[in-house]
C-alpha positions in Angstrom: -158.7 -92.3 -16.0 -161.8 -90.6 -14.4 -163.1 -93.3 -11.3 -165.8 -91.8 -9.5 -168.6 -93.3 -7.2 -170.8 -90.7 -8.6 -173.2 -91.6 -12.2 -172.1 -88.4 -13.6 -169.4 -85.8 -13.7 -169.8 -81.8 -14.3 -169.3 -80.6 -17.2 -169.3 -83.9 -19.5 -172.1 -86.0 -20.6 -171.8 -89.9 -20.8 -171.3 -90.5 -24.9 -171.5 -94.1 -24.0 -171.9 -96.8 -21.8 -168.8 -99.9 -22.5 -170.2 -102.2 -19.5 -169.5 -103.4 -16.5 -165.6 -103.6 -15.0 -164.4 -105.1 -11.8 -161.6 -105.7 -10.1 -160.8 -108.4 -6.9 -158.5 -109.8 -4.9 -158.5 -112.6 -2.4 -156.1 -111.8 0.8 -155.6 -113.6 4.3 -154.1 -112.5 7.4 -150.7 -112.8 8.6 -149.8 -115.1 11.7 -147.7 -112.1 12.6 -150.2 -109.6 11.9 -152.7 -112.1 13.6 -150.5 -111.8 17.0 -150.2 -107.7 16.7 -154.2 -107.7 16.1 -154.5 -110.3 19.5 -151.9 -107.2 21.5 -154.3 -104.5 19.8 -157.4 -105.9 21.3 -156.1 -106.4 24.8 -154.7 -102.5 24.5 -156.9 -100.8 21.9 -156.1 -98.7 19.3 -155.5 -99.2 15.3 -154.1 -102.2 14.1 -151.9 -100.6 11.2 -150.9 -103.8 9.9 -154.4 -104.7 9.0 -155.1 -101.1 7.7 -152.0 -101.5 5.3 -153.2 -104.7 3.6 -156.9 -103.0 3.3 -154.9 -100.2 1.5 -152.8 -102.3 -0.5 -156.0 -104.6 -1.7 -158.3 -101.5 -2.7 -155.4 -100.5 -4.5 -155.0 -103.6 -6.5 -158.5 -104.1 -7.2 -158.8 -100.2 -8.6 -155.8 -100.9 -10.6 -157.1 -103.6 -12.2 -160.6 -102.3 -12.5 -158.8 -99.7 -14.5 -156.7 -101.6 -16.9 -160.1 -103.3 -17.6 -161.6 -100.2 -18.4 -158.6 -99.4 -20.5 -158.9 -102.7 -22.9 -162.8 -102.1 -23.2 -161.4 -98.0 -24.4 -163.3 -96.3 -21.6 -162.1 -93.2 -20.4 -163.4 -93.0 -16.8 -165.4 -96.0 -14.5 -168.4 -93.9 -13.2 -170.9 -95.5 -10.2 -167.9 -97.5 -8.5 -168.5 -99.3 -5.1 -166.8 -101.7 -3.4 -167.3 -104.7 -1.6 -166.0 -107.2 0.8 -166.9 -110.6 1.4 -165.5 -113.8 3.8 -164.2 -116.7 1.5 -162.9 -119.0 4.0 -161.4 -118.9 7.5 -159.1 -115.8 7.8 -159.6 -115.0 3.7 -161.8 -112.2 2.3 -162.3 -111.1 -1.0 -162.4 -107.5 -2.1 -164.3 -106.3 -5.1 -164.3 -103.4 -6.7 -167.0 -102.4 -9.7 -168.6 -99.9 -11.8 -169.6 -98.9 -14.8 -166.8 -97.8 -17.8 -168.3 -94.9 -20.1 -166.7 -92.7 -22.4 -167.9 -89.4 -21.8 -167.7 -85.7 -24.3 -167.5 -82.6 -23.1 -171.1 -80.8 -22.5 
């Protein structure tokens, strides 16, 4: 399945629009993670462990964005953005959206 951030794609014109799919996830930090971030801000540098669980969540929420798409019979998500937002103390959500189409070849 096509997933783009872009409203169209060359060479195929948008046949027509299913609607709206998303996909989220709600993740917290790790109390080990939490004392690797705490080293990493005395020292500097990347705190991999907290890049790997953004990874891993944008990744969940695109997959299930997808299968979304998939039960609605889109074949690609065009206009996709994402978003992030605090739910509680050491919790964020992440939510992906866009627009499913089915698209034909110009």
């Amino acid at each position: 399945m096509i997933v783009a951030t872009s409203e169209t794609m060359p060479g195929k014109r948008i046949k027509r629009v299913v609607g709206l799919v998303r996909g989220n996830t709600v993740r917290t930090r790790h109390i080990g993670r939490d004392l690797t971030a705490a080293f990493k801000n005395i020292t500097g540098g990347e705190i991999r462990e907290y890049t790997k669980l953004m990874a891993e969540a944008r990744e969940q929420c695109l997959d299930r964005m997808r299968e979304e798409a998939a039960k609605l019979g889109a074949d690609a998500v065009v206009g996709v953005r994402f978003m992030t937002t605090g739910v509680m103390a050491n919790a964020a959500e992440l939510l992906v959206y866009g627009t499913a189409v089915i698209f034909e070849e110009e």
